[in-house]
C-alpha positions as CSV (number, residue, x, y, z in Angstrom):
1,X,0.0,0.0,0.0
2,X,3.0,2.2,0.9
3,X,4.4,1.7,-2.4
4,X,1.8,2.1,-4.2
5,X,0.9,5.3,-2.4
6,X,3.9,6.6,-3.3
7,X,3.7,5.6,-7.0
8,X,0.4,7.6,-6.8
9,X,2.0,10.7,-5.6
10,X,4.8,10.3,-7.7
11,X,2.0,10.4,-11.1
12,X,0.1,12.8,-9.7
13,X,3.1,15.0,-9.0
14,X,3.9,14.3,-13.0
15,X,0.8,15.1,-13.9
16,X,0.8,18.3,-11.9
17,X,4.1,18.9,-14.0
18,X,2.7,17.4,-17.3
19,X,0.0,20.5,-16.9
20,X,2.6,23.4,-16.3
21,X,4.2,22.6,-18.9
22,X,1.1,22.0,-21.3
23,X,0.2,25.5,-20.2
24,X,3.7,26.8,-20.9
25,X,3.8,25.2,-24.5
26,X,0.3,27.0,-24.8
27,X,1.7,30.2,-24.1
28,X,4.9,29.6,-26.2
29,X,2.4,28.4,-29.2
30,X,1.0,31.6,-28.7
31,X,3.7,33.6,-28.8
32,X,4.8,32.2,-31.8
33,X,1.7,32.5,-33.5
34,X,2.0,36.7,-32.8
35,X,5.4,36.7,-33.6
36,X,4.2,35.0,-37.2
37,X,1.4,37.1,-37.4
38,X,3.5,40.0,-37.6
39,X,5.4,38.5,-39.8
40,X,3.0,37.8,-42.4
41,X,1.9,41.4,-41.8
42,X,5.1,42.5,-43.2
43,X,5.3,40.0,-45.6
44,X,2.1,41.4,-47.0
45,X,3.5,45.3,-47.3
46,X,6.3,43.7,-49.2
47,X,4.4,42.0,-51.5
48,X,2.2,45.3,-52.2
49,X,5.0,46.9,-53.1
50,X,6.4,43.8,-55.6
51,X,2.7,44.2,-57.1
52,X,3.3,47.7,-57.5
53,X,6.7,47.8,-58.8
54,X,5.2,46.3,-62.5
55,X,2.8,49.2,-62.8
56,X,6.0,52.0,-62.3
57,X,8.0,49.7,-64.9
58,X,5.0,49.9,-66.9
59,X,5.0,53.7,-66.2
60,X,8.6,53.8,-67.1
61,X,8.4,51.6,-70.2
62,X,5.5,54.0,-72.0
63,X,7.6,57.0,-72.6
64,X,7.4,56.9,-76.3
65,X,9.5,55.5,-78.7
66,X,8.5,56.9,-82.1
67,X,6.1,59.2,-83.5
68,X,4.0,59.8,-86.5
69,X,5.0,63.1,-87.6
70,X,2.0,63.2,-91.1
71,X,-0.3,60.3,-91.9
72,X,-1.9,61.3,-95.0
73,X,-4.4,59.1,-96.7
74,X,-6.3,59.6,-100.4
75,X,-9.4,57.7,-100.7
76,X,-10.9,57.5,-104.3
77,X,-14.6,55.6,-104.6
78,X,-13.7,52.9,-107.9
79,X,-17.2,52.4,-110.0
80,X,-17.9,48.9,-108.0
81,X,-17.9,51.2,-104.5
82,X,-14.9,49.5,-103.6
83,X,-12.0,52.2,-102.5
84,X,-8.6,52.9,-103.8
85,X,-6.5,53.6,-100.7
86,X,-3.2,55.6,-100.7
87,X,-1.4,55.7,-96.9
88,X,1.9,58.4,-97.1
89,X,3.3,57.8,-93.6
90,X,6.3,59.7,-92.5
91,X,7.2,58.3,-89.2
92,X,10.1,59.3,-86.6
93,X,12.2,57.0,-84.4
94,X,12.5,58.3,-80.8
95,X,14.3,56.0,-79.1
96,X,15.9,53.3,-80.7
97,X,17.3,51.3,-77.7
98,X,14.4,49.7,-76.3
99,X,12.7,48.2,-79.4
100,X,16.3,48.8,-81.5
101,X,16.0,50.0,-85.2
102,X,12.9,50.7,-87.2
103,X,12.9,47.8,-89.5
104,X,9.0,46.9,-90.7
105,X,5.9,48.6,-89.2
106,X,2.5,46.8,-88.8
107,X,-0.1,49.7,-90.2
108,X,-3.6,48.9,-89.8
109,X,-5.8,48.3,-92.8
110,X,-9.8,48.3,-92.5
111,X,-10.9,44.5,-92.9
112,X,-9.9,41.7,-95.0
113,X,-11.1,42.2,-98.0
114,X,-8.8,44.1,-99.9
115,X,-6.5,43.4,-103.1
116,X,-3.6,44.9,-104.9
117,X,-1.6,45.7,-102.3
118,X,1.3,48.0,-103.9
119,X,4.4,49.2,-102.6
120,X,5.0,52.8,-103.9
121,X,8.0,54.4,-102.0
122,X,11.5,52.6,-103.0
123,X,12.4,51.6,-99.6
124,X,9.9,49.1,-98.9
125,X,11.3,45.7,-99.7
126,X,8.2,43.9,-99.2
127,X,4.7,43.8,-97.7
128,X,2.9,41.0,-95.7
129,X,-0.6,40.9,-96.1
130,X,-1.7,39.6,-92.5
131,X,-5.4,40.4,-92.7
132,X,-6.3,42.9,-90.6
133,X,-2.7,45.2,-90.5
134,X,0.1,44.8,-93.2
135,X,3.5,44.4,-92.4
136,X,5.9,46.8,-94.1
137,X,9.4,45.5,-94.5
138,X,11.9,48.8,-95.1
139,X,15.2,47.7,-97.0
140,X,17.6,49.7,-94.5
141,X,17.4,50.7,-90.4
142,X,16.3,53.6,-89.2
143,X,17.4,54.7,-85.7
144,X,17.1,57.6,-83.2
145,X,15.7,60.7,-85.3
146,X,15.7,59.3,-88.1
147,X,12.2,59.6,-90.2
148,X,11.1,56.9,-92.5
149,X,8.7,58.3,-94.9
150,X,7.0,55.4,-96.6
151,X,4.0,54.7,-98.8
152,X,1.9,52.2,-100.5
153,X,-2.1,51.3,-101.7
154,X,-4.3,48.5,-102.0
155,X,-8.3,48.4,-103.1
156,X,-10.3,47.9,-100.1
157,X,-13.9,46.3,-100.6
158,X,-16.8,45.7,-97.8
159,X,-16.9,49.4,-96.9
160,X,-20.4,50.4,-97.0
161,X,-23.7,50.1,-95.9
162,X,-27.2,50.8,-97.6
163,X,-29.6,52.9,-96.2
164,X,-27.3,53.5,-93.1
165,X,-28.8,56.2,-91.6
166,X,-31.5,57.4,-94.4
167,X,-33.4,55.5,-96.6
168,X,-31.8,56.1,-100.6
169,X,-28.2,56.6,-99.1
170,X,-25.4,54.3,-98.9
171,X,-22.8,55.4,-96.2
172,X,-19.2,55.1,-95.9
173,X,-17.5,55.2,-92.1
174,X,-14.2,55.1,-91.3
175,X,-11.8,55.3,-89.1
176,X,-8.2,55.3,-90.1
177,X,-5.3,53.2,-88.4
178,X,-4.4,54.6,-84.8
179,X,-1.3,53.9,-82.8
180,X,-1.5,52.7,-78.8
181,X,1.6,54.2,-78.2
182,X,2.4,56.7,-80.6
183,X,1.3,60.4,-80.9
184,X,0.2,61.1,-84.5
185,X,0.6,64.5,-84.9
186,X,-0.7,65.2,-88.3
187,X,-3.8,63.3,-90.2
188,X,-5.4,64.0,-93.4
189,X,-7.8,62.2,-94.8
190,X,-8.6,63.5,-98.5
191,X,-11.8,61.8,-99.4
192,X,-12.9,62.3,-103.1
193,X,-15.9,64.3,-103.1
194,X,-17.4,63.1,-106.6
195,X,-20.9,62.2,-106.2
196,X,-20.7,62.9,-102.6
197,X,-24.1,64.3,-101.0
198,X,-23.4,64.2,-97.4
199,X,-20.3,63.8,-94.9
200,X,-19.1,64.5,-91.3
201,X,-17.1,65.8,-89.3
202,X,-16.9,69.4,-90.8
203,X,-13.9,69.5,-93.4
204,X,-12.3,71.8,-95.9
205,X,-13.1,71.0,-100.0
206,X,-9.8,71.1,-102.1
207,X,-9.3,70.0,-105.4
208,X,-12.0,67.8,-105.8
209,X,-11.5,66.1,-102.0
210,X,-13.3,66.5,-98.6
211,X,-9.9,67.4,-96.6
212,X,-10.6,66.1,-93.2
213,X,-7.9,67.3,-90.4
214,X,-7.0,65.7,-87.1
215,X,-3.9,65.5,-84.2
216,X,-4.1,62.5,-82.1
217,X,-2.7,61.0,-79.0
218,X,-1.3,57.9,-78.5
219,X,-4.3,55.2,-78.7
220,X,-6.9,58.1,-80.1
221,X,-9.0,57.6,-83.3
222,X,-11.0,59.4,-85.7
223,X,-13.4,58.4,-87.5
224,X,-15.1,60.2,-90.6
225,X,-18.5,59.7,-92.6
226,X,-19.4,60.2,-96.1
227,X,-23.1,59.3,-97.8
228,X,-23.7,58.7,-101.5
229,X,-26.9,58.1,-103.1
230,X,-27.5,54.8,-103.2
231,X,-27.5,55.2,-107.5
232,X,-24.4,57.0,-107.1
233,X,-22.0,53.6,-107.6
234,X,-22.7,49.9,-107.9
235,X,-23.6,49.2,-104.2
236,X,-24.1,45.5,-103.4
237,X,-25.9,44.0,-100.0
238,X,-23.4,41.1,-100.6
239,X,-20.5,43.4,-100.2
240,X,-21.6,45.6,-97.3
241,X,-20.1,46.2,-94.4
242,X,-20.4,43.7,-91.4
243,X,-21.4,45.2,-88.6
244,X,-22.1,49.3,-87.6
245,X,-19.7,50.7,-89.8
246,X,-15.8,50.1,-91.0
247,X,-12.6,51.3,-89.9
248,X,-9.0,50.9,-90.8
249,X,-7.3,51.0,-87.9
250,X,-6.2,48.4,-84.8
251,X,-3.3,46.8,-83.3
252,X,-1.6,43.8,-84.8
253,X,-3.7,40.9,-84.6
254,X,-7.3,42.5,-83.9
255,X,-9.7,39.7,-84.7
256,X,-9.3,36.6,-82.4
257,X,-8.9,33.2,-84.0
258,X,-8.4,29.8,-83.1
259,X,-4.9,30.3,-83.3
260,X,-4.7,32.6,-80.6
261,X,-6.9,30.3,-78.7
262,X,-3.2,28.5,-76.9
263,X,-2.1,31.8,-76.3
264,X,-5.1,32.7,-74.8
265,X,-5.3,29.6,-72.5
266,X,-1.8,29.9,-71.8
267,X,-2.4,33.9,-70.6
268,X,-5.2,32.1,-68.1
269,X,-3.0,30.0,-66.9
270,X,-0.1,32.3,-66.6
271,X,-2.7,34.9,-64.8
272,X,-4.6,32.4,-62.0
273,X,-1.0,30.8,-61.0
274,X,1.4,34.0,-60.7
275,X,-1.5,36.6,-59.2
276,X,-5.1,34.1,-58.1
277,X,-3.3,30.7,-56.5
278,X,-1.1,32.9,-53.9
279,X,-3.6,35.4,-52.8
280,X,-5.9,32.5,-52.2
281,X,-3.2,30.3,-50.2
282,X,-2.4,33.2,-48.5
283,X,-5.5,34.2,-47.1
284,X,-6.0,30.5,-46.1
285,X,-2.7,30.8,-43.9
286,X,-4.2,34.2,-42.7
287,X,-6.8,32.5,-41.5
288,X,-5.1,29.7,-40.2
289,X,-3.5,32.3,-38.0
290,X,-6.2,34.2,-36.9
291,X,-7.4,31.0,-35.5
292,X,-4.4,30.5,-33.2
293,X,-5.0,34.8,-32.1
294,X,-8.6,34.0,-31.2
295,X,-10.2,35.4,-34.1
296,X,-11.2,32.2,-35.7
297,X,-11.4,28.9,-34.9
298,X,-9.8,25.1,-35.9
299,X,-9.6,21.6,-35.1
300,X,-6.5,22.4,-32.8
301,X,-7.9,25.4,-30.5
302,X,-8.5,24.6,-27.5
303,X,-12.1,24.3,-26.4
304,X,-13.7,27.6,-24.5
305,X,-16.5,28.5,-22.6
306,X,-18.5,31.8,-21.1
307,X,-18.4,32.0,-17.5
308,X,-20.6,35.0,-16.0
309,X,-20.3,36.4,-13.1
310,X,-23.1,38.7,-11.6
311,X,-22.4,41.1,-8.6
312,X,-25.2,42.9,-7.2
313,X,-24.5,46.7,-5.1
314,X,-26.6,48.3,-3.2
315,X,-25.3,52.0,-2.8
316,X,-26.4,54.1,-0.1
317,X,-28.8,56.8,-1.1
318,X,-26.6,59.5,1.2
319,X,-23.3,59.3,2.6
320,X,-23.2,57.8,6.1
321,X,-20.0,59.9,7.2
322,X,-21.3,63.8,5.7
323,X,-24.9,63.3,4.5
324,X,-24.3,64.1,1.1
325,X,-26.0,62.9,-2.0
326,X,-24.3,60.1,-4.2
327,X,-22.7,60.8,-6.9
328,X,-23.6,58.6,-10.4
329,X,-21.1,56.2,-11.0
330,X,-18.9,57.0,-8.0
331,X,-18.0,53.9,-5.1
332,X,-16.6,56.6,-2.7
333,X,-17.9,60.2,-1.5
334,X,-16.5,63.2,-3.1
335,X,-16.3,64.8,0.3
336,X,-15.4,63.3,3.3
337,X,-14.0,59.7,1.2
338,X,-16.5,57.7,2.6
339,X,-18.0,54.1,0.9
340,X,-21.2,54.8,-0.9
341,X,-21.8,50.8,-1.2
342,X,-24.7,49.5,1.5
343,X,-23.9,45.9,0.2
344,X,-22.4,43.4,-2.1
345,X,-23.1,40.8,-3.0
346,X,-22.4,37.4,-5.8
347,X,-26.3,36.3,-7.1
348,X,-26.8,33.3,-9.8
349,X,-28.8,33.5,-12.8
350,X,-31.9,31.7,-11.2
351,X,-32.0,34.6,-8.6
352,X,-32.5,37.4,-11.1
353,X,-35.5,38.5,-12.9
354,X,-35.1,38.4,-16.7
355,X,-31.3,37.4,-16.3
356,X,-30.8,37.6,-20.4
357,X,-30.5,41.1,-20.0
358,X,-27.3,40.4,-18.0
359,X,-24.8,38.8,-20.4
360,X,-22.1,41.4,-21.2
361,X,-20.1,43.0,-19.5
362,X,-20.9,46.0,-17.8
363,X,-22.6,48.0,-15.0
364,X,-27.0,47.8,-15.3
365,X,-29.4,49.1,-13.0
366,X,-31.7,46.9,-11.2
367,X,-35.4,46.3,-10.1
368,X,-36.9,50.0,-9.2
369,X,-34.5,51.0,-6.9
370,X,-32.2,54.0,-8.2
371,X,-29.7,52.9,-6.0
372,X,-29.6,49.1,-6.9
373,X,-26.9,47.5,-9.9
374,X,-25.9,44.8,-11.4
375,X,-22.0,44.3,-11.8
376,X,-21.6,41.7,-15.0
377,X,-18.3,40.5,-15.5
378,X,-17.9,38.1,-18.8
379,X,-14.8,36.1,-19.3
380,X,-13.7,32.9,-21.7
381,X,-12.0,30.2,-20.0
382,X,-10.7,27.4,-21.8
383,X,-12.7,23.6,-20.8
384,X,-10.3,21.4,-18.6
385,X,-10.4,18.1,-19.2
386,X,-10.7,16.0,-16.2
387,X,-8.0,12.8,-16.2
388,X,-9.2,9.6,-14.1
389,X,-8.1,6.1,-14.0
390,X,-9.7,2.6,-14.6
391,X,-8.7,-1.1,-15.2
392,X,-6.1,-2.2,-13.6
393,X,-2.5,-1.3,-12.1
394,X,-0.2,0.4,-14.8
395,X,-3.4,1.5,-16.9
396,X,-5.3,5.0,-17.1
397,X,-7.8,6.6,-19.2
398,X,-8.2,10.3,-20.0
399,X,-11.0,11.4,-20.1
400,X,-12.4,13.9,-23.2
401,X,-8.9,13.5,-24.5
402,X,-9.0,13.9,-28.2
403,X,-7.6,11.4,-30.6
404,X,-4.1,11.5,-32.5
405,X,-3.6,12.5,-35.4
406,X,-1.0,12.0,-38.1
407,X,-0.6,14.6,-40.8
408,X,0.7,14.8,-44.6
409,X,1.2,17.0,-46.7
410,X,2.6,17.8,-50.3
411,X,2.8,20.8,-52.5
412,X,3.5,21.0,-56.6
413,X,3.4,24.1,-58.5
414,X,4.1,24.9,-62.2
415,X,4.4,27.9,-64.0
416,X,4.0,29.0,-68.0
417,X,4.2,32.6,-69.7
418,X,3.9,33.6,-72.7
419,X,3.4,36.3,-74.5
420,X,1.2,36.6,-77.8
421,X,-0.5,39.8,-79.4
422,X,-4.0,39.9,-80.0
423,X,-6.5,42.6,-79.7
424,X,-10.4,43.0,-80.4
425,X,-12.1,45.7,-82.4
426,X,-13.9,48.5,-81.0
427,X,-16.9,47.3,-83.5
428,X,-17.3,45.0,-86.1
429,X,-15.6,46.8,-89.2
430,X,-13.0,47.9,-86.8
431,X,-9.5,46.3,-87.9
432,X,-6.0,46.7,-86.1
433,X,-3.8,49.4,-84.5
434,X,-0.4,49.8,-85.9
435,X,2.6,49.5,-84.4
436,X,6.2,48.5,-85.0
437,X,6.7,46.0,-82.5
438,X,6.1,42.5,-83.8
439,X,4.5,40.0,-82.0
440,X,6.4,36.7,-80.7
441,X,5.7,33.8,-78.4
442,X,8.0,34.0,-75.8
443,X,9.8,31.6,-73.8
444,X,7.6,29.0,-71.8
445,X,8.9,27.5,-68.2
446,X,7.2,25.5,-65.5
447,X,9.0,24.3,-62.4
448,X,7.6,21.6,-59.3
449,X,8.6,21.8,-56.4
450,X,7.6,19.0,-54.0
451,X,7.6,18.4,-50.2
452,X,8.0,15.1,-48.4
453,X,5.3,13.7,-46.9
454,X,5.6,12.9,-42.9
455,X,3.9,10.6,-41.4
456,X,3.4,10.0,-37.0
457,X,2.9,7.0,-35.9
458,X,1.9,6.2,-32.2
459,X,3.8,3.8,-30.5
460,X,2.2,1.2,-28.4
């Protein structure tokens, strides 16, 4: 009996110890958990300011690199109503380090279907028909302030539309190539005014042509309208325009197709694992942090529950030591320093009238009596778990204990960019902005990185 008396005291002492200690790694756990709260705080400011640091390069990379110093186009209505379209560019290279050398320029054309494409100026080597934008290959470079003055035509078909805005008139809109990035600071449009009975903006007649005038900033169109009788050529409804009218300007690549449809995918894929994926894992550790603070909750935090505690005072109604009144919310007199409480005392939740008025903490008054309160005091005290033995000698149960777990976990990431140019059309007849930059898949990468897996075992 001795001995095992002293085995008892000898476990109960550990388990006295067990308990400090449980409450020290508690505290410790805690402590940590602060110290990685502020951490992640930090950790957040940084990473505001890495997701700011693209928009300033962006900022940074926009200063202009060339310029469109006169932009001069001749349109001349052919008997079919298809147009004969002249473009004179002269454009100037601003800066010839961060694209390099002028070499081609992608100019913006107004649909498809044109023909007889025609290089006119001698230093265009050769012209790519690519649709919606041309590509203009110039036999030589052309660096900082240089200015390559270039020009060529096609015929341009599926221009028009019949009774457009008033029945009996067949309307022509369009709105010549504009540049994202590039100021143009001249543009003429010289329309041929034969036959013409109507057209806007305002313009100047000279020589035959509606002179239409315009400066633009970078990414800024115009756009001009001319009506004809709809006798005045040989319109066709199967070679109208698609859509509300028809432009000639864009970016290179306006119209999506199925072979931008990777590049699209791949830009998806690019966008939800570099900016979507950490934002949402971050937020989860967040969480999983704020749990461990006290703000939220998991599977590890240790159970809590409300206790309440209810005081009841009874203040004097004058002071015993000088007579005076009582004061609102004072325990002592103002004058003579003399208690102002008649009693106090601890009451339970049975004892009070209407007791779910008394749940937070704070000071109420009770019953009738002016001079009667209710002190509430509200605290959250984690559950204890009460430990008690059964069976035989050696053996012990806890009691409410949860059960072990083992955990595992793994991580894999890829990554792919790539870069491909494609654009959309303010409206259907709308074709591509121009531009000198080309458009090229860039490199593609992906990388996993994985974590071992770790596995607790109990031992019996």
């Amino acid at each position: 009996m001795r001995q095992d008396a002293k085995t008892l005291n000898k476990r109960t002492a550990r388990g006295t110890a067990a308990a400090r200690n449980i409450g020290v790694t508690e505290q410790k756990t805690a402590s940590w958990r602060k110290c990685l709260a502020l951490l992640m705080a930090g950790m957040l400011a940084v990473f505001c300011l890495i997701m700011s640091a693209p928009l300033a390069m962006t900022a940074k990379a926009a200063d202009a690199t060339d310029e469109i110093e006169h932009f001069l186009i001749t349109v001349d209505v052919q008997e079919d109503a298809s147009l004969l379209m002249t473009y004179h560019i002269d454009w100037k290279v601003l800066d010839d380090v961060q694209y390099g050398p002028l070499t081609w320029a992608d100019i913006g054309v107004p649909n498809r279907n044109h023909t007889d494409v025609t290089a006119i100026s001698d230093n265009i080597d050769h012209i790519e028909d690519k649709g919606n934008t041309l590509a203009i290959y110039f036999d030589q470079s052309y660096y900082a302030d240089d200015v390559a003055s270039f020009e060529f035509s096609f015929v341009q078909d599926h221009m028009y539309q019949i009774d457009r805005f008033a029945e009996g008139e067949t309307a022509f809109i369009y709105t010549p190539a504009w540049f994202d990035g590039i100021e143009v600071k001249d543009l003429t449009i010289r329309w041929n005014a034969d036959k013409a009975g109507a057209w806007q903006p305002e313009c100047v007649q000279d020589g035959g042509y509606l002179v239409f005038s315009a400066s633009l900033s970078a990414g800024e169109r115009y756009s001009v309208t001319v009506a004809y009788p709809n006798d005045a050529f040989a319109f066709s409804v199967d070679r109208q325009a698609d859509g509300g009218g028809s432009s000639g300007g864009g970016s290179s690549g306006s119209e999506f197709t199925m072979e931008d449809l990777p590049y699209a995918i791949l830009g998806l894929v690019f966008f939800l694992m570099i900016f979507v994926m950490p934002i949402i894992f971050f937020i989860k550790f967040v969480r999983w942090i704020a749990g461990g603070l006290g703000f939220g909750s998991d599977s590890d935090s240790p159970e809590m529950e409300k206790k309440i505690t209810r005081t009841k005072i009874v203040y004097y109604e004058n002071c015993p030591g000088c007579g005076a009144g009582r004061v609102e919310g004072k325990d002592e007199c103002p004058y003579c320093g003399h208690t102002m409480i008649k009693s106090k005392e601890i009451v339970e939740e049975k004892d009070l009238e209407k007791p779910e008025k008394y749940t937070k903490t704070g000071t109420y008054r009770y019953g009738n009596s002016p001079d009667t309160y209710i002190l509430v005091n509200v605290i959250n005290t984690p559950v204890r778990h009460s430990y008690r033995s059964s069976g035989g000698r050696g053996s012990g149960t806890r009691s409410g204990s949860r059960p072990r777990s083992s955990c595992a976990s793994s991580c894999a990431s890829s990554c792919a960019s790539s870069c491909a140019c494609a654009s959309s059309c303010a409206c259907a007849c709308a074709c591509a902005s121009s531009g000198r930059a080309g458009c090229s898949v860039k490199e593609f990468f992906s990388e996993q990185i994985h974590k071992g897996r770790v596995k607790v075992e109990s031992k019996e």
